[in-house]
C-alpha positions as CSV (number, residue, x, y, z in Angstrom):
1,X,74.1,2.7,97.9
2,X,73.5,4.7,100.9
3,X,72.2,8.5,101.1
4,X,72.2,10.2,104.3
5,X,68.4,11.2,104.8
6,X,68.3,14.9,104.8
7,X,64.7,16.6,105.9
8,X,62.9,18.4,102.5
9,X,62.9,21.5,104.6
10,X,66.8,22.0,104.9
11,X,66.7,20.6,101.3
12,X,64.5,23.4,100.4
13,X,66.4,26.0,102.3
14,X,69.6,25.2,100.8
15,X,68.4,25.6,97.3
16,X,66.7,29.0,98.5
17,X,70.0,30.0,99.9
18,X,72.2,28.6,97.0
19,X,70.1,30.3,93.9
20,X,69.3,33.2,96.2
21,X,65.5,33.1,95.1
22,X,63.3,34.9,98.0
23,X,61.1,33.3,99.8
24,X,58.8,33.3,102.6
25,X,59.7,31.1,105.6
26,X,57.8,27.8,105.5
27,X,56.9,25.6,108.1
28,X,56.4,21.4,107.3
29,X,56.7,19.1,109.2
30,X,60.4,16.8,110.2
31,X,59.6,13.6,107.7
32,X,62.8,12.7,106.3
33,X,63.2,10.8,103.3
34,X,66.3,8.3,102.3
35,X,66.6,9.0,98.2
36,X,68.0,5.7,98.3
37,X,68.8,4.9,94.5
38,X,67.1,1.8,92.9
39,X,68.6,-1.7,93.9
40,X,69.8,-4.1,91.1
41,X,68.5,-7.1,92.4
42,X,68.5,-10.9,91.8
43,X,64.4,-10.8,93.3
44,X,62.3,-10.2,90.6
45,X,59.9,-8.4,92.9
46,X,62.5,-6.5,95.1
47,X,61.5,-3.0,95.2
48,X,63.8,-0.2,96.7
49,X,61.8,2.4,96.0
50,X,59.7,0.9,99.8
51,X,63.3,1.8,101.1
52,X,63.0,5.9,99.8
53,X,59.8,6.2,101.1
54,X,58.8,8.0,104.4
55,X,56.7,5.7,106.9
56,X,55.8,8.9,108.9
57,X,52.6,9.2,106.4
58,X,50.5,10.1,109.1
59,X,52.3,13.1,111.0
60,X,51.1,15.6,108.4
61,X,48.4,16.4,105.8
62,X,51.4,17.9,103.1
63,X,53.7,16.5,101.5
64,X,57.7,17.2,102.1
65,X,58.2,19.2,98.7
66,X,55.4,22.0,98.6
67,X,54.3,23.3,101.7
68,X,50.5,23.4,99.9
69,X,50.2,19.7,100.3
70,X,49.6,19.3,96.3
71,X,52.0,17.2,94.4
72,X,54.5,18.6,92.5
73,X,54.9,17.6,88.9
74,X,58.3,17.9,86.8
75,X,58.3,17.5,83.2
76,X,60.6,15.1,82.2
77,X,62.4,15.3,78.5
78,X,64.4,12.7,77.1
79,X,65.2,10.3,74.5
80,X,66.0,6.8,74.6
81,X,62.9,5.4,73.1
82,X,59.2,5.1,74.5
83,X,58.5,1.9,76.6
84,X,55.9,3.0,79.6
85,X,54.0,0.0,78.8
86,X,56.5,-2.8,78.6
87,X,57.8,-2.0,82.3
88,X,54.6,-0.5,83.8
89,X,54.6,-0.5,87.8
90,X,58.5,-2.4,88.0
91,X,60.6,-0.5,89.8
92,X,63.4,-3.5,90.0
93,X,65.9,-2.3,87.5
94,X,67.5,-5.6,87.0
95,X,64.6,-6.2,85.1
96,X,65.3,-3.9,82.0
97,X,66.7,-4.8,78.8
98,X,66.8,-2.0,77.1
99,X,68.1,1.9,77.6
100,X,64.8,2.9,77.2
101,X,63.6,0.0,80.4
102,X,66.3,1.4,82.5
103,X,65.6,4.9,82.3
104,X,62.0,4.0,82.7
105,X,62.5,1.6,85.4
106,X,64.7,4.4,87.7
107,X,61.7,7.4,86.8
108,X,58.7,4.2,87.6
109,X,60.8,4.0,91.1
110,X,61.1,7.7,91.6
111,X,57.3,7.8,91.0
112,X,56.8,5.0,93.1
113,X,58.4,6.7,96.6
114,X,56.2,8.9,99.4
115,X,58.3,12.0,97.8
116,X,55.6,14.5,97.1
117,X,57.1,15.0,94.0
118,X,55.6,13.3,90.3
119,X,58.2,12.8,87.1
120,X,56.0,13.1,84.1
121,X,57.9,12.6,81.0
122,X,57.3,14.7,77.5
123,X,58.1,14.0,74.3
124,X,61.6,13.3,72.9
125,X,60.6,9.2,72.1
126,X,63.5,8.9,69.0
127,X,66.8,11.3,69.5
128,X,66.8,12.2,66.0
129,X,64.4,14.8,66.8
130,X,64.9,15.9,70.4
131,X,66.6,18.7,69.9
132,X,64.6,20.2,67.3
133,X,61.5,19.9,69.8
134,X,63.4,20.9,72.9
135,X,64.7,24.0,70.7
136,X,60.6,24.7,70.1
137,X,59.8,24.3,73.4
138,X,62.3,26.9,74.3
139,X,60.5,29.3,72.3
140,X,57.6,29.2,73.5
141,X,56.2,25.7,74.3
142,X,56.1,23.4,77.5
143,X,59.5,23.9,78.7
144,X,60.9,21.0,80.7
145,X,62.1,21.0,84.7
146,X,64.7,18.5,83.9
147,X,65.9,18.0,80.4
148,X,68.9,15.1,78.6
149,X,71.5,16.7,76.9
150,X,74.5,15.7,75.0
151,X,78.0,17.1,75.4
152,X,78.3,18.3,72.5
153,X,74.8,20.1,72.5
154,X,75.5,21.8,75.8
155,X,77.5,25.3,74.8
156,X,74.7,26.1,72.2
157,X,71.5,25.9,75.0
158,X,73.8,27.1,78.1
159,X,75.7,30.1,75.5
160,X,72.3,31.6,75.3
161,X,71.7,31.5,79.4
162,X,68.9,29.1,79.1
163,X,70.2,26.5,81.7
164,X,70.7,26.9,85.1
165,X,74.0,26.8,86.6
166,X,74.4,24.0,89.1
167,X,77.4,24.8,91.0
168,X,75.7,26.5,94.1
169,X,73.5,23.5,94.0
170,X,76.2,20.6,94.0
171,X,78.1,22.2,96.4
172,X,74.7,22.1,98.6
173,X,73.8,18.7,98.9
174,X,74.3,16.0,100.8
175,X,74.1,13.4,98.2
176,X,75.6,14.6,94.8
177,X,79.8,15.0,95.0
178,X,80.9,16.5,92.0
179,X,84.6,16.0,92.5
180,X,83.2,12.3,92.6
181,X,83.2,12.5,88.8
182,X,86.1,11.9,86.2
183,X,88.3,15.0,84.6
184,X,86.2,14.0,81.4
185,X,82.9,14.2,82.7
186,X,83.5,17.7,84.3
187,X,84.8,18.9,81.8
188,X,82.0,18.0,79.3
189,X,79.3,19.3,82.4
190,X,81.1,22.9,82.4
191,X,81.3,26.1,80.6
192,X,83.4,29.0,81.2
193,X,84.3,27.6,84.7
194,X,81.1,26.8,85.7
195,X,78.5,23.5,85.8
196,X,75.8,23.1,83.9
197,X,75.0,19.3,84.2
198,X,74.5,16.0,85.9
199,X,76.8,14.0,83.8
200,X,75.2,10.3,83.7
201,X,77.9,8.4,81.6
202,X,80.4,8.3,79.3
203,X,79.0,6.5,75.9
204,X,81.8,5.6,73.0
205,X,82.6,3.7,70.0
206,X,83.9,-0.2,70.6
207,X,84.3,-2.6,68.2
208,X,82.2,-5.3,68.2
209,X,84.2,-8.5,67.4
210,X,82.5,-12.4,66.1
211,X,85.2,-14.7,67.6
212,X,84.4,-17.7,65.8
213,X,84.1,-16.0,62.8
214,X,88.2,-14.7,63.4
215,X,88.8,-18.0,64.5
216,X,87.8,-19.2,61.5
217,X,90.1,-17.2,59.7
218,X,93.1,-17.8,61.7
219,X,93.3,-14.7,63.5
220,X,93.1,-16.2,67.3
221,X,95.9,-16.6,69.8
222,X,96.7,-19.7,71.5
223,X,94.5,-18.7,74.0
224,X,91.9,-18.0,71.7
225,X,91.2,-14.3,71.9
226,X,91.1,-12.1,68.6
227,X,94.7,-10.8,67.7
228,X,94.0,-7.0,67.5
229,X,95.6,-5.2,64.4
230,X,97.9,-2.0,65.5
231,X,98.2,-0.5,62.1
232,X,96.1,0.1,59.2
233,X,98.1,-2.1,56.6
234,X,97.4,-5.0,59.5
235,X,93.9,-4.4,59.4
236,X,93.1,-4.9,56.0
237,X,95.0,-7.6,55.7
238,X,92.8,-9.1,58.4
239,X,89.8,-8.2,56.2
240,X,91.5,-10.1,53.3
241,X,91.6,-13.5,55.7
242,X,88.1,-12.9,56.7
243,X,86.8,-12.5,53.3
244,X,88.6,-15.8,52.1
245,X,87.6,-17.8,54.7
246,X,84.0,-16.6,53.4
247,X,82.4,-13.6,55.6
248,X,82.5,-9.6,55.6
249,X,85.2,-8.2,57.2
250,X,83.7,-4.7,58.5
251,X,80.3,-3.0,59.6
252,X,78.9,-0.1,60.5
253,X,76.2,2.5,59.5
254,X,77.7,4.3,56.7
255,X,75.4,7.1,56.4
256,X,72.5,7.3,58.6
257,X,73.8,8.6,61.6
258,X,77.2,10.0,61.5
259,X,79.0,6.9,62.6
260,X,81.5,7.3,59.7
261,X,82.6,10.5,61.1
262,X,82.9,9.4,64.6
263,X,85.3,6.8,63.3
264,X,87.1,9.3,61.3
265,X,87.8,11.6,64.4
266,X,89.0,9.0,66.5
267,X,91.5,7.8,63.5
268,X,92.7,12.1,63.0
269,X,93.0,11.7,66.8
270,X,94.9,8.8,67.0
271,X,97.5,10.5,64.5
272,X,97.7,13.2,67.6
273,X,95.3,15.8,65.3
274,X,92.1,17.2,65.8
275,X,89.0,18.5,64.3
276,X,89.3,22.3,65.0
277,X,91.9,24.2,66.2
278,X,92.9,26.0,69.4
279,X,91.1,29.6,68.0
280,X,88.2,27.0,67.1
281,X,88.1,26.7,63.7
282,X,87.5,23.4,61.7
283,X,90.3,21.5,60.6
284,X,88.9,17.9,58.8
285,X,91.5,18.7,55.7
286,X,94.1,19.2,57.9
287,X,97.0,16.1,56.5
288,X,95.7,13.6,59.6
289,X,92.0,14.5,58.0
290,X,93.0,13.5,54.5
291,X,94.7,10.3,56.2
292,X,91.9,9.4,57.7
293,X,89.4,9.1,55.3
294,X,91.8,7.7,52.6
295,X,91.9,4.6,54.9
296,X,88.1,4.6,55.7
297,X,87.2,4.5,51.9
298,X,89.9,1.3,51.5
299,X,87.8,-0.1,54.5
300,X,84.4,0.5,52.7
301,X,85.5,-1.5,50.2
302,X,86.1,-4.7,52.6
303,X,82.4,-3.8,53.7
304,X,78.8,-2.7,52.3
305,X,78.3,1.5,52.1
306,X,74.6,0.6,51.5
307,X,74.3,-0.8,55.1
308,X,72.6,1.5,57.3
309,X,72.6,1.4,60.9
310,X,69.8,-1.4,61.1
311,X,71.2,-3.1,58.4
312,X,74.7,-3.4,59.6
313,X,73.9,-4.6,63.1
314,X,71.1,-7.5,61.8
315,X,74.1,-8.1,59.7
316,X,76.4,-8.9,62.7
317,X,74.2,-10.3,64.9
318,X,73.0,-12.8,62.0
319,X,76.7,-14.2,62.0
320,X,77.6,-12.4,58.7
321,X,80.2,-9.9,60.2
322,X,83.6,-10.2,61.9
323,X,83.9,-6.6,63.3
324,X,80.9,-4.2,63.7
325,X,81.8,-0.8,65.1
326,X,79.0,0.2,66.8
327,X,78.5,1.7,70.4
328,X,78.4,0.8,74.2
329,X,75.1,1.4,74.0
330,X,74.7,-2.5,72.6
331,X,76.7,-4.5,74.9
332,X,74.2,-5.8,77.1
333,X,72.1,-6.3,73.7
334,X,74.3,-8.1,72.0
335,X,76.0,-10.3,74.6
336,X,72.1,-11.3,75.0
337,X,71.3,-11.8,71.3
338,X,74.9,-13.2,69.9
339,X,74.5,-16.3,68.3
340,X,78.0,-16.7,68.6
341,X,81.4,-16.4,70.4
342,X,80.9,-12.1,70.6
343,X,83.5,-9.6,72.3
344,X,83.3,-5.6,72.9
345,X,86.6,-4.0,73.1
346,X,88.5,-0.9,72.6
347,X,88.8,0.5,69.0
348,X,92.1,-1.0,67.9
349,X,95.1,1.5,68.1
350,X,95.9,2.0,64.5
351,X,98.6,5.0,64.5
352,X,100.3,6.3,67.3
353,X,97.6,6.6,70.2
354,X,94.5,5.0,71.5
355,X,91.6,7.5,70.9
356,X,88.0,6.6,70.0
357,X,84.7,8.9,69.6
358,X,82.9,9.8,72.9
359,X,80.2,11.5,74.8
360,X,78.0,12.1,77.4
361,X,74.4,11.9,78.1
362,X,73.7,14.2,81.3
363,X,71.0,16.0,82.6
364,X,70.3,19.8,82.8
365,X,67.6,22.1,84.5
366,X,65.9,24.7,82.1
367,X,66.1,28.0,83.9
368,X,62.9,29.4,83.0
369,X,61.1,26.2,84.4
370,X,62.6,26.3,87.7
371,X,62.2,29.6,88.9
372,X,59.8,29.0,91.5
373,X,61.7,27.8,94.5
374,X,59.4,24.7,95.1
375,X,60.0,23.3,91.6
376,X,64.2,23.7,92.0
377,X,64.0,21.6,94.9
378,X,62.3,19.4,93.6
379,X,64.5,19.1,90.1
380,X,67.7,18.7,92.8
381,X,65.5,16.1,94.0
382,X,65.3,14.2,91.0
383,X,68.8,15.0,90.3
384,X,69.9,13.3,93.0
385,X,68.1,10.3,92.6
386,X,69.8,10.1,88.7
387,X,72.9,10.4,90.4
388,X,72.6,7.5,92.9
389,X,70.9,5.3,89.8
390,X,74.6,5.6,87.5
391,X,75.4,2.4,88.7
392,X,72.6,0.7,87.7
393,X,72.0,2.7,84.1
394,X,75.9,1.8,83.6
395,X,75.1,-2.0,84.1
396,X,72.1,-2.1,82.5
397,X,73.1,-0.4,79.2
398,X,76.6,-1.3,78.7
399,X,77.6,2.8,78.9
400,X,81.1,3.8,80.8
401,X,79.8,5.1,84.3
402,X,81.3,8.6,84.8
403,X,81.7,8.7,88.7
404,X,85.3,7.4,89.9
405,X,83.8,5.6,92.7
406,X,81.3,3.8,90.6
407,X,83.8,2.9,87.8
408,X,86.3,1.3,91.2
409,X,85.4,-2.3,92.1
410,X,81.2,-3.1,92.7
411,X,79.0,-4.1,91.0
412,X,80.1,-3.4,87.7
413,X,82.7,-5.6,87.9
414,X,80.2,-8.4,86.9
415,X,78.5,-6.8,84.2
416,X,79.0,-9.0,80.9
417,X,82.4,-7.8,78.8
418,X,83.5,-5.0,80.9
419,X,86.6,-5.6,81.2
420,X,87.8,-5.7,77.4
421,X,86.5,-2.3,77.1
422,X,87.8,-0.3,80.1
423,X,90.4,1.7,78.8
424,X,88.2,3.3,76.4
425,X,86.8,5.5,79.4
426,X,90.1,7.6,79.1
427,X,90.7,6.7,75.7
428,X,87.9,8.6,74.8
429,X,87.8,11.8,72.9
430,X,85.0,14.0,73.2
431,X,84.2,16.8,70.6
432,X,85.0,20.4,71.3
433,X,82.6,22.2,73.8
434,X,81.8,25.2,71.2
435,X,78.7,26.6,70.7
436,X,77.3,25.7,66.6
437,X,79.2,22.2,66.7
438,X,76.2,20.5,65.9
439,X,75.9,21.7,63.1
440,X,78.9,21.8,61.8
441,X,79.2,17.8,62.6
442,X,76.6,17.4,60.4
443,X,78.2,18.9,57.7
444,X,81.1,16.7,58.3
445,X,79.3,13.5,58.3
446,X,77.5,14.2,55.1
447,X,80.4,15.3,53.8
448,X,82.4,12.3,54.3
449,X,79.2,9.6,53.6
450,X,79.6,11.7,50.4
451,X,82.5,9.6,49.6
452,X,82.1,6.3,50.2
453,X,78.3,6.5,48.9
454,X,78.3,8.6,46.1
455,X,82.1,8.8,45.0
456,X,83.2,12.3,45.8
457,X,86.1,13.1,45.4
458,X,87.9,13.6,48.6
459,X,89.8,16.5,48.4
460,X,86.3,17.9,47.4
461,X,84.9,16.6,50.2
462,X,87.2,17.8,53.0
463,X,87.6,21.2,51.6
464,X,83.4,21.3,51.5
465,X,83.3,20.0,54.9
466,X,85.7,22.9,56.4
467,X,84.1,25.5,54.8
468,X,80.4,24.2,55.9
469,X,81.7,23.4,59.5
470,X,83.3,27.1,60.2
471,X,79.9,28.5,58.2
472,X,78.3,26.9,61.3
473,X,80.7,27.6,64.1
474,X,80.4,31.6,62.7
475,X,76.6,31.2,63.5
């Protein structure tokens, strides 16, 4: 992917002028640099960060980002897992295997180009606890330059005016095209009108089919693909030939992580409901609530409520399961690690209209971090560079790239399984962008694991849930 070079000087003048941060005028000197993103390539040594790098090395005793000459160093938080060591000093990205190699692999590259400018990542190794740390580090502790987010986690940091707004930014440089990205991933990047992130994907729930095991039970075409149910009643009587022909119908994690729920929105929203409505308030009782998770407690009993998320997918990889519903985060994984005939596609249709959980990881700048004008440039910097890597963390983690030109023919077209699963990047229904949703999806998924794990009653349940989601939406 080309990037017209642009010199760090204009860079850094057009953040000046688009944040309107005063500032003395600086004098570098005309190295340009080519933020050239990081090459998916068949040679195992290839290295594109030689292609970002300046060769004019010797024209100037500073650097292009900090007219002092010193380096400047962003703090980096994110999730995704902690893997420094496994991909140490490779900066090939075709090389990674996991989310937490990709992401590596594109900040290694980064690192690795004559930038003036050092990524050092903090914290945030396992998700489940990201945003409690990045919530402390907002009070008072080592607040990041550049910072993952989910969707749904963005109204409750960029409510309280503790992002920076990007528009100005975008709209200033020569490498990041905003209007390149889908309706959906603008959407989820804004707030009252205005942008707030660097959306990166579009992750969802798929379901993750064993062929031969459906084969087995007589539920292939002539052609030999899996016949998809389109109703509910079709889908447990699937289950039924899979169990008689000897293995579990269903999977998934049942109440470690909120998978249940997601499942449950997308079936309220395939029934044309939703979760809150258009004032905001939380609706899971609502009759396409009480639907919904009527059905998923019949399917919990074609599956095993004590499987957690590890559980369920060793379960499915080991040849035990016909269907797992799990993420597009596993793709790659899986079409690795299948023992078997294995297929990722859309989450079947199973009342009126295709819809399925979604989200987005993007990337936001901490306001208070990036006040001094040498450090925003910088952040754009790496911004940039995330944005000409979506290619390659799209390919390299099975996630739904969120850029319209990406998504259009390239290189994805080769990456394994893509297309059974391409209509889920518009089938995909994000939650609402309210500030406390968080929290109150929390509620909601221990409300409903409630059920299928412990037996509540389910009228109990719902009615709990709503009361405990509004509680949180209130604040």
């Amino acid at each position: 992917m080309k990037v017209n070079p642009i010199s760090q000087l204009n860079r850094l003048l057009l953040i000046l002028a688009a944040f309107a941060l005063l500032a003395a005028a600086c004098g570098s000197d005309d190295d340009s640099s080519d933020d050239s993103a990081v090459e998916s390539s068949d040679d195992s040594g290839s290295e594109s960060s030689d292609d970002g790098a300046s060769d004019d090395s010797d024209d100037s005793g500073s650097d292009d980002s900090d007219d002092s000459g010193e380096e400047v160093v962003l703090k980096f938080a994110r999730f995704f897992g902690d893997c420094e060591e496994d991909v140490a000093g490779v900066t090939d990205v075709s090389q990674a295997t996991t989310e937490c190699e990709v992401i590596q692999i594109i900040e290694n590259a980064f690192n690795a180009a004559d930038n003036g400018i050092t990524v050092e990542k903090i914290g945030g190794q396992a998700w489940g606890d990201y945003y409690t740390q990045l919530s402390t580090a907002f009070a008072g502790g080592e607040v990041p330059n550049v910072a993952v987010m989910h969707q749904h986690r963005l109204p409750d940091f960029a409510g309280r005016g503790l992002l920076m707004p990007l528009d100005d930014a975008f709209a200033s440089s020569d490498v990041i095209d905003f209007s390149d990205y889908t309706g959906p991933a603008q959407a989820a990047a804004s707030l009252d009108g205005s942008a707030y992130a660097l959306p990166f994907d579009l992750h969802a729930s798929l379901w993750h089919i064993n062929v031969d095991i459906y084969e087995a039970a007589g539920l292939t075409d002539g052609d030999g693909n899996p016949v998809m149910p389109t109703s509910t009643d079709d889908l447990l009587a699937q289950c039924e030939a899979i169990e008689a022909a000897g293995s579990q119908c269903f999977a998934h994690d049942w109440f470690e992580f909120g998978v249940g729920a997601r499942l449950f929105l997308a079936l309220v929203q395939q029934q044309g409901g939703t979760l809150a409505d258009a004032s905001g308030v939380a609706t899971p009782d609502s009759d396409e609530g009480q639907e919904a998770l009527r059905f998923l407690n019949e399917l919990a009993a074609h599956s095993d409520p004590q499987q957690g998320y590890t559980d369920s997918q060793s379960a499915f990889l080991n040849g035990e399961v016909a269907i797992l519903h799990n993420g597009t985060w596993v793709v790659d994984q899986y079409s690795r690690e299948a023992g078997f005939n294995y297929l990722a596609t859309n989450v079947p249709t199973l009342y009126s209209q295709p819809s399925t959980w979604g989200d987005s990881h993007m990337w936001v700048l901490p306001a208070a971090a990036n006040e001094d004008p040498a450090m925003a440039a910088a952040s754009i910097e790496f911004l940039e560079f995330l944005y000409d890597n979506i290619e390659n963390w799209a390919i390299g983690t099975g996630h739904i790239a969120p850029r319209t030109s990406v998504l259009t023919g390239g290189a994805l077209d080769d990456a394994p399984q893509r297309d059974s699963y391409a209509d889920t990047a518009s089938n995909a229904g994000l939650v609402p962008a309210v500030e406390g949703w968080a929290g109150a999806w929390d509620a909601l998924a221990e409300e409903l694991n409630a059920t299928w794990v412990t037996g509540k009653e389910q009228g109990a349940a719902l009615s709990d849930a709503a009361a405990r989601m509004n509680e949180e939406l209130a604040g």
